[in-house]
C-alpha positions in Angstrom: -20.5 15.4 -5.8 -22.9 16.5 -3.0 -22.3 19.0 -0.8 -20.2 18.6 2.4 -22.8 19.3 5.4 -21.7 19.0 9.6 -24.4 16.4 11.2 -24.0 16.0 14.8 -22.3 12.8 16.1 -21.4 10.3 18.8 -18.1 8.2 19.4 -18.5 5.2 21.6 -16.0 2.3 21.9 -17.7 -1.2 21.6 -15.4 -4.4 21.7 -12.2 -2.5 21.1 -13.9 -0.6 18.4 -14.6 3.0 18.0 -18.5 3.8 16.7 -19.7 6.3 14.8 -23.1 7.4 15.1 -25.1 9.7 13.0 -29.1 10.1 13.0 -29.9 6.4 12.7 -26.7 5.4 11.4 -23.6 3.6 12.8 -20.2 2.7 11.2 -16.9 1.6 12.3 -14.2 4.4 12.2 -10.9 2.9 10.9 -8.0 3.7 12.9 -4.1 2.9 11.6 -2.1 4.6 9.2 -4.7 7.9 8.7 -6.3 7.7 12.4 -4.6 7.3 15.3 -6.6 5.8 18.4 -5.1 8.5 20.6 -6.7 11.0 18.4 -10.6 9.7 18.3 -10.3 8.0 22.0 -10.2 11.9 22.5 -13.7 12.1 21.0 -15.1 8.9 23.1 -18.3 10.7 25.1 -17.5 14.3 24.3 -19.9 16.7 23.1 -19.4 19.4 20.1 -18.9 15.8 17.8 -19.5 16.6 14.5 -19.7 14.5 11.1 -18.8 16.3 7.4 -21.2 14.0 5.3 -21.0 14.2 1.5 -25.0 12.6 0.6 -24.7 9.7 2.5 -21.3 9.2 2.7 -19.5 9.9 5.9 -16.2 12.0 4.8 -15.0 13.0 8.6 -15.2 13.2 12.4 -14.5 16.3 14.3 -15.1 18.4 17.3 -15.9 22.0 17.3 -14.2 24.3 20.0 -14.2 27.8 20.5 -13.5 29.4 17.5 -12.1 26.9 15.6 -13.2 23.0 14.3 -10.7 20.3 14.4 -10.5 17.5 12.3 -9.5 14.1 14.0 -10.1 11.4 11.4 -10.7 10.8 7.9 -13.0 7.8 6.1 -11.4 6.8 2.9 -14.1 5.9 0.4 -13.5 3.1 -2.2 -16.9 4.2 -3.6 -14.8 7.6 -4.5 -12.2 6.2 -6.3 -14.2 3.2 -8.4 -16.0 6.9 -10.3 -12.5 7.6 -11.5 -10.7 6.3 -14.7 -8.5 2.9 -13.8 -5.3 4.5 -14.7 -6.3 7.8 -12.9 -6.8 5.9 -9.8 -3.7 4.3 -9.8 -1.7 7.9 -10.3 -3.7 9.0 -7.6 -2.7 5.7 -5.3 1.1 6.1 -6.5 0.8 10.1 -5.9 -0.3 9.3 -2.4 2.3 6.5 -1.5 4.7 9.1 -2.2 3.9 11.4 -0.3 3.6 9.1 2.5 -0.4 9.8 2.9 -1.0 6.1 3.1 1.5 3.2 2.6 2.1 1.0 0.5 0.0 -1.8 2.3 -2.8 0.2 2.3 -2.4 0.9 -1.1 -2.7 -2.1 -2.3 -5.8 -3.0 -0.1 -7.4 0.1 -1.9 -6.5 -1.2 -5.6 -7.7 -4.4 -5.0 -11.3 -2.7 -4.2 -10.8 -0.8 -7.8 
């Protein structure tokens, strides 16, 4: 796996949907059950956005502040999970329905990308 590097980044809104933008790139961040709109509408226009990208992979949106960086939402990568053994996967899926890091509905949207 590549190495986790901070990019900086820009959060719009666009109809009703919050952007990502790194360098020349834009992507939809998903907000629900991992990111709550409250949470990114915080980073709509602000400066000190940053992105953790793994190679070309987006993993995470944050903001730095004074002495500390703050985490405000997550991408889940199918991509990820389709490297790792079927029945791995699915102990990974079940381990995180249990311990109510995602539901059950999104669980099953994720093993139906497997």
């Amino acid at each position: 796996m590549a190495e986790i590097k901070f990019k900086p980044a820009k959060v719009t809104i666009e109809k009703d949907k919050f952007l990502l933008t790194v360098g020349a790139a834009k992507k939809v961040i998903p907000v629900g059950e991992i990111n709550d709109a409250a949470s990114v509408r915080k980073l709509v226009g602000k400066s000190g956005v940053e992105a953790a990208v793994s190679g070309k992979t987006i993993v995470a949106v944050g903001r730095r502040v004074p002495k500390c960086y703050w985490i405000t939402c997550y991408f889940v990568g199918p991509d990820v999970f389709k490297q790792i053994l079927p029945d791995i996967r699915n102990q990974l899926v079940k381990k995180y329905v249990d311990n109510k890091v995602i539901d059950k509905k999104f669980a099953d949207i994720l093993k139906k990308s497997f």
